[in-house]
MARSE-724152 format. One line per field, with one value per residue: y negated, x, z negated of N, C-alpha, C in turn; residue number from 1. Coordinates in steps of 0.2 Angstrom, whole numbers, plus 5000, padded with zeros to 4 digits. Layout:
<zalos>
n.yy (Y, ...)
n.xx (X, ...)
n.zz (Z, ...)
ca.yy (Y, ...)
ca.xx (X, ...)
ca.zz (Z, ...)
c.yy (Y, ...)
c.xx (X, ...)
c.zz (Z, ...)
seq (NUM, ...)
</zalos>
This chain:
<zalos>
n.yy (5006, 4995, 4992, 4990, 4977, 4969, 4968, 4963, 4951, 4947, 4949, 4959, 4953, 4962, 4978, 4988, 4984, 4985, 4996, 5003, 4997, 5004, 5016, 5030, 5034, 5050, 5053, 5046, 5055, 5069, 5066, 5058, 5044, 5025, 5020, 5010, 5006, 4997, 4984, 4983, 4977, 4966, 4962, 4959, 4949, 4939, 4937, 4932, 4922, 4915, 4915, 4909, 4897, 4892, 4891, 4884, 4873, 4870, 4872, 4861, 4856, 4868, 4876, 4884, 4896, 4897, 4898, 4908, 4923, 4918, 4924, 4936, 4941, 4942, 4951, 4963, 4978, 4984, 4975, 4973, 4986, 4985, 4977, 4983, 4994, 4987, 4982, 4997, 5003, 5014, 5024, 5021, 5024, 5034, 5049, 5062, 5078, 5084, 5072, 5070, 5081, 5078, 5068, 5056, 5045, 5037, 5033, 5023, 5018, 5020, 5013, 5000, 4998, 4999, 4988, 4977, 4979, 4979, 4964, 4958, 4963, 4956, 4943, 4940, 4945, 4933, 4923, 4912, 4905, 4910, 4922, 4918, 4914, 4926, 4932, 4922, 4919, 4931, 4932, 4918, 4920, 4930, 4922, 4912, 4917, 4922, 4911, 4904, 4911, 4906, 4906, 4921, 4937, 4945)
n.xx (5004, 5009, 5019, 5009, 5000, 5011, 5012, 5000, 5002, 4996, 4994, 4986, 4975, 4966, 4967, 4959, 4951, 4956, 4959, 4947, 4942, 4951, 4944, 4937, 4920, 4918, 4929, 4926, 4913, 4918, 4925, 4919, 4922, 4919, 4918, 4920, 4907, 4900, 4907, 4912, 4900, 4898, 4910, 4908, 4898, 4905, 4917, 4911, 4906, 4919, 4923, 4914, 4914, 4927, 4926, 4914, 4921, 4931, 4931, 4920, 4915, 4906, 4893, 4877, 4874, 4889, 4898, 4892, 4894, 4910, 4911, 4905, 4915, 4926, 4922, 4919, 4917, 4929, 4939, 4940, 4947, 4956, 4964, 4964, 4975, 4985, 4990, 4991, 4981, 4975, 4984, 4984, 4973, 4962, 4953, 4941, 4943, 4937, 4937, 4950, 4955, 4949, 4953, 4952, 4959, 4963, 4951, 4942, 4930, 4931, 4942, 4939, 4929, 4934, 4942, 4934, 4932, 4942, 4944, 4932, 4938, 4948, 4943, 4935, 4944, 4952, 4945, 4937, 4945, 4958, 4955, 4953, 4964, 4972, 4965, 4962, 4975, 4977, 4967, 4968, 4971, 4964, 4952, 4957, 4959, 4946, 4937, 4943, 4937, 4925, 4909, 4908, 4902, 4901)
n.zz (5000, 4997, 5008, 5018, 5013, 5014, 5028, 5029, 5025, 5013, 4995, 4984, 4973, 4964, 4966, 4969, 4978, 4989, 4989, 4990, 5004, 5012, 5010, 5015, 5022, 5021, 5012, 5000, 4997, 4996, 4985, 4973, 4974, 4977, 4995, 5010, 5014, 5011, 5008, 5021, 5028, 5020, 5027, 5040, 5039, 5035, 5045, 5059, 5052, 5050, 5063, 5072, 5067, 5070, 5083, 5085, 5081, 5088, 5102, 5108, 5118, 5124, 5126, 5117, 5122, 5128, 5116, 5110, 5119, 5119, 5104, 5104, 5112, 5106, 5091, 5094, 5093, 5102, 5101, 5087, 5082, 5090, 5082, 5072, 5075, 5077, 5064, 5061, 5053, 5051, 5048, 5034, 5027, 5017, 5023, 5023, 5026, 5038, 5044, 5047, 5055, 5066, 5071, 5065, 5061, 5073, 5079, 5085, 5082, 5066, 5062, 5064, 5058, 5046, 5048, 5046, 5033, 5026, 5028, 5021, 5010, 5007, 5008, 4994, 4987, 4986, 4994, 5006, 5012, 5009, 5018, 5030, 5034, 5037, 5046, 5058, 5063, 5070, 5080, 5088, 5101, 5108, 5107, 5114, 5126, 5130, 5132, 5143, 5150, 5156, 5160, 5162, 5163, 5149)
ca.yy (5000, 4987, 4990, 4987, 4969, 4963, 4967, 4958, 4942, 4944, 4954, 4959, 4953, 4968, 4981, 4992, 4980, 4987, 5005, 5004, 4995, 5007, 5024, 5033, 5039, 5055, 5054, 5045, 5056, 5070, 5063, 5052, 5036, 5022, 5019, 5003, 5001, 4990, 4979, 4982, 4974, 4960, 4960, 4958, 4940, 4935, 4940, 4930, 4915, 4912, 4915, 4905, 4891, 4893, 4890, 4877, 4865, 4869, 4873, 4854, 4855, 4873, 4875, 4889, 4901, 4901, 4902, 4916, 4925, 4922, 4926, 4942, 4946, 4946, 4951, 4969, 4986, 4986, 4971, 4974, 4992, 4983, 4970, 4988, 4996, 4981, 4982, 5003, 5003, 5020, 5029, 5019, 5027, 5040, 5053, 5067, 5083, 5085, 5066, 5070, 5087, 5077, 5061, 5049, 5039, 5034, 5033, 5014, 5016, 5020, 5008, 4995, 4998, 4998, 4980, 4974, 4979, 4975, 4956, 4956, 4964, 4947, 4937, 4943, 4946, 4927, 4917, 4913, 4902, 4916, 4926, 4913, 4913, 4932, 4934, 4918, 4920, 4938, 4930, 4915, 4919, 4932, 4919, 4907, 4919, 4923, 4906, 4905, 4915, 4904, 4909, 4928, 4943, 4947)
ca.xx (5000, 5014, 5020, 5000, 5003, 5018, 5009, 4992, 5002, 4992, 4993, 4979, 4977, 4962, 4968, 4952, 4946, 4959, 4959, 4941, 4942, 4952, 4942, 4933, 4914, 4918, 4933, 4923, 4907, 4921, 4932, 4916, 4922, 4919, 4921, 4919, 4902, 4898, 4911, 4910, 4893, 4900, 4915, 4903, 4896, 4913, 4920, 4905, 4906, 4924, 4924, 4909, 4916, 4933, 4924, 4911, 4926, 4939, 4927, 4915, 4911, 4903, 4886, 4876, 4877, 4895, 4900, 4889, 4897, 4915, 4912, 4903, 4918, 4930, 4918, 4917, 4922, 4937, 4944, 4943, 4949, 4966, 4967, 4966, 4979, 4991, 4991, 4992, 4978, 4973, 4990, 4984, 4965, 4960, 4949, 4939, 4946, 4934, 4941, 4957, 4957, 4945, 4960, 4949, 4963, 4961, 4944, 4939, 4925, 4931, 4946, 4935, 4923, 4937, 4946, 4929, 4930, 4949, 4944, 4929, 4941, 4953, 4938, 4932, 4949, 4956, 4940, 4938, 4952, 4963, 4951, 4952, 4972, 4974, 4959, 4963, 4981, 4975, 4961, 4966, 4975, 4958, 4946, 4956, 4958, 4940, 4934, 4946, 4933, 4922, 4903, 4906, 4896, 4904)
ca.zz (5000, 4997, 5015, 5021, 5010, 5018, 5035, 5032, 5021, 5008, 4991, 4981, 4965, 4962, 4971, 4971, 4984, 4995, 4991, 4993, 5011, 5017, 5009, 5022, 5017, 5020, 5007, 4996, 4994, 4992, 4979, 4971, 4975, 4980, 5000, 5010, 5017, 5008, 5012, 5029, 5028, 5021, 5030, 5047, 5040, 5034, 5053, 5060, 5049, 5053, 5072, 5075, 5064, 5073, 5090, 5085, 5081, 5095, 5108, 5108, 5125, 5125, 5124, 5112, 5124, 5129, 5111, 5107, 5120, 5114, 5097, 5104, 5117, 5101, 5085, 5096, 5090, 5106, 5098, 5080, 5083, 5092, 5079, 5067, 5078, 5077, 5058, 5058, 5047, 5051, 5043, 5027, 5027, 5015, 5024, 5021, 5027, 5044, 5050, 5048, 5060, 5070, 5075, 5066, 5060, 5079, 5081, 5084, 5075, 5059, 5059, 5066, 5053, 5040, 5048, 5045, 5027, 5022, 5028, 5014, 5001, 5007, 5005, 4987, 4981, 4988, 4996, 5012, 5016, 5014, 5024, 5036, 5036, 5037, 5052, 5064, 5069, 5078, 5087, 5092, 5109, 5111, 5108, 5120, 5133, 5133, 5133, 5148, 5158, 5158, 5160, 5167, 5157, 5145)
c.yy (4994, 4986, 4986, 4978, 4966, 4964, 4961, 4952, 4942, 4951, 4954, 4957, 4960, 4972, 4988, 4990, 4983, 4993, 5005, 5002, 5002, 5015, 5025, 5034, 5045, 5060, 5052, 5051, 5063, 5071, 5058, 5049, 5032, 5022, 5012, 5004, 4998, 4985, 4979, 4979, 4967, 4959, 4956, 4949, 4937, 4934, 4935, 4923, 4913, 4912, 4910, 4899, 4889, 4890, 4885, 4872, 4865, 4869, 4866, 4857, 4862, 4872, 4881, 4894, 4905, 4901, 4907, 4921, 4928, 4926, 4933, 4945, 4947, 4948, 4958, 4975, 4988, 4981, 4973, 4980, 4991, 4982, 4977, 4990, 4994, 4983, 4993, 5006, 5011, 5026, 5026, 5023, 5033, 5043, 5059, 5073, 5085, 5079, 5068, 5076, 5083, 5069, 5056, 5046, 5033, 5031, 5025, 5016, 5014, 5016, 5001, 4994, 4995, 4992, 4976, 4972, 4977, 4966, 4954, 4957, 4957, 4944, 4937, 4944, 4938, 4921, 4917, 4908, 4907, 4923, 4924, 4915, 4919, 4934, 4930, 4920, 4926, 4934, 4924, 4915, 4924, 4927, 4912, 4910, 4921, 4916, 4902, 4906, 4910, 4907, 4917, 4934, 4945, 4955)
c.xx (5004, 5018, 5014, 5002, 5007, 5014, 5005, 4993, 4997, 4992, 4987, 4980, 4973, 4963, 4964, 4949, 4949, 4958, 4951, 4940, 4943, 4950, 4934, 4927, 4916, 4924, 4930, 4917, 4915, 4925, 4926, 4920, 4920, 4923, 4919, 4914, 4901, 4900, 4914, 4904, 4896, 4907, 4914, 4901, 4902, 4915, 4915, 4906, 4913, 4926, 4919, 4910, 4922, 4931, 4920, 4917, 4931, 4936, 4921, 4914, 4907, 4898, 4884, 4877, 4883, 4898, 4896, 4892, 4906, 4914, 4909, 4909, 4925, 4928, 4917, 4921, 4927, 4938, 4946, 4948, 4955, 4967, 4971, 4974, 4984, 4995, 4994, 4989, 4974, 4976, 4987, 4976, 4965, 4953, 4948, 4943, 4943, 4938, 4947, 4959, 4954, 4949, 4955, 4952, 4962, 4956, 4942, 4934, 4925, 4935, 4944, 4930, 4927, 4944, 4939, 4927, 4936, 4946, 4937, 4932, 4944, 4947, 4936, 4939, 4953, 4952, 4941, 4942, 4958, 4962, 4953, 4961, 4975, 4970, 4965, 4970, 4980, 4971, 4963, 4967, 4966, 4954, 4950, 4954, 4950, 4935, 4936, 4941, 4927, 4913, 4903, 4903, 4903, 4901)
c.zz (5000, 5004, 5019, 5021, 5012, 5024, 5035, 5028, 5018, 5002, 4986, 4974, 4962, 4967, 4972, 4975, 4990, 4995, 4993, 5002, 5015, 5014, 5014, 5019, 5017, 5014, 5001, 4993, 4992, 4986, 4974, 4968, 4976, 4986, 5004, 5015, 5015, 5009, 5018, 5031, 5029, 5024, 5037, 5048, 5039, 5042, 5057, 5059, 5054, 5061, 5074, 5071, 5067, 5080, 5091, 5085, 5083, 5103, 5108, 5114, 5127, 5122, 5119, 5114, 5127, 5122, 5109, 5111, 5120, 5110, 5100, 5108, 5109, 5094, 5087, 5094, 5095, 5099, 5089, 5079, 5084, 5086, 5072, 5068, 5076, 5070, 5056, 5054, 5047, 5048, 5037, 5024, 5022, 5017, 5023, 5025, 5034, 5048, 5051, 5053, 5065, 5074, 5070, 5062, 5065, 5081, 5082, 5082, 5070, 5057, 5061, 5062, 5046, 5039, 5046, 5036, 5022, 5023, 5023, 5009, 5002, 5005, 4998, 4983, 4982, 4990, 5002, 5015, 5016, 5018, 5031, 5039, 5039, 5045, 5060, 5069, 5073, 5083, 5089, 5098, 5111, 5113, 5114, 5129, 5134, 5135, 5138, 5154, 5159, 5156, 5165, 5160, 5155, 5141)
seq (1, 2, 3, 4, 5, 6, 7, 8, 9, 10, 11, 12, 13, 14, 15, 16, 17, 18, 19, 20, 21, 22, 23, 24, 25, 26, 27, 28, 29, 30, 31, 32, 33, 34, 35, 36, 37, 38, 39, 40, 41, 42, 43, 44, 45, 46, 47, 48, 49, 50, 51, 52, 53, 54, 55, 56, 57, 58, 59, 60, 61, 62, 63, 64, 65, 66, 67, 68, 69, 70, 71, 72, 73, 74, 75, 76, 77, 78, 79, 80, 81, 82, 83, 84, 85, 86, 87, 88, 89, 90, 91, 92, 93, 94, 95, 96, 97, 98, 99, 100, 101, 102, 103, 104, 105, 106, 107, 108, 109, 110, 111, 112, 113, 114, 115, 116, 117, 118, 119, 120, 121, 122, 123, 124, 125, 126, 127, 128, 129, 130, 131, 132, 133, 134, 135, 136, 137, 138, 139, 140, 141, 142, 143, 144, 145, 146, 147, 148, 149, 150, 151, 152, 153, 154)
</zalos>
C-alpha cells in the first residue's frame, strides 16, 4: 500500500478507506468485509462534480450539450479503466478466489469500478480539493483532446 501512495500523491490518514476501495465484493462477502460499493457510488458523483466543474470554467464558449458530451467521453468505463491501468491498481486489489482465476485484475469493469472508489476514499479521507488534485492531472489532456473534436458522437 505505501508504493500505491507514492503513486496516487496522496497518503491516507484512515487507511480503511483505501483498503476498502480497493476490496473486491467477492473478497469482501468472503472474508466479511467491507468492499467498496459504496464508495464507488460515491466515487461516481465525486468524478462528475469535478469533471463538470473542470469543464464549465475552461470550456466558456461550449454549450450544455457539448460539455455533457465531454464529461461523458472521459467519465466512461474505457477511460477510468486506463486511468486504473496507469496507476496498476489491479495488482493492489483484494479478490475473491473465482476473480482471480478469471483475469479480473484486468477486467475494466472492476478496476473501473474500483478508480471510481479510491477517488471517494481521497475525498472522505482529504476533501475534495485533494480529490480534485489527485483526479485532474490524468484528465486534463483527455478532456482537451475530446473537446478538440468538436461536435462528433461521442
Amino acid at each position: 500500500m505505501e508504493r500505491l501512495q507514492e503513486k496516487l500523491g496522496y497518503r491516507f490518514r484512515d487507511r480503511t478507506l483505501l483498503t476498502t476501495a480497493l476490496t473486491h465484493p467477492s473478497f469482501g462477502s468472503d472474508h466479511h468485509v467491507a468492499h467498496y460499493q459504496r464508495l464507488e457510488f460515491l466515487g461516481d458523483s465525486v468524478l462528475s462534480v469535478i469533471v463538470s466543474d473542470y469543464i464549465y470554467r475552461n470550456y466558456a464558449d461550449f454549450d450544455e450539450g457539448d460539455l455533457t458530451k465531454i464529461r461523458a467521453s472521459v467519465v466512461c468505463e474505457n477511460s477510468l479503466a486506463a486511468l486504473a491501468a496507469r496507476l496498476e491498481l489491479g495488482s493492489y486489489m483484494y479478490l475473491g478466489h473465482g476473480e482471480i482465476v478469471t483475469h479480473g485484475r484486468n477486467r475494466k469493469s472492476i478496476v473501473a469500478d474500483a478508480f471510481e472508489a479510491l477517488l471517494a476514499a481521497i475525498y472522505l479521507d482529504g476533501g475534495i480539493e485533494r480529490a480534485r488534485a489527485f483526479l485532474l492531472p490524468m484528465l486534463e489532456t483527455a478532456i482537451a483532446e475530446s473537446a478538440s473534436r468538436g461536435s462528433e458522437d461521442y
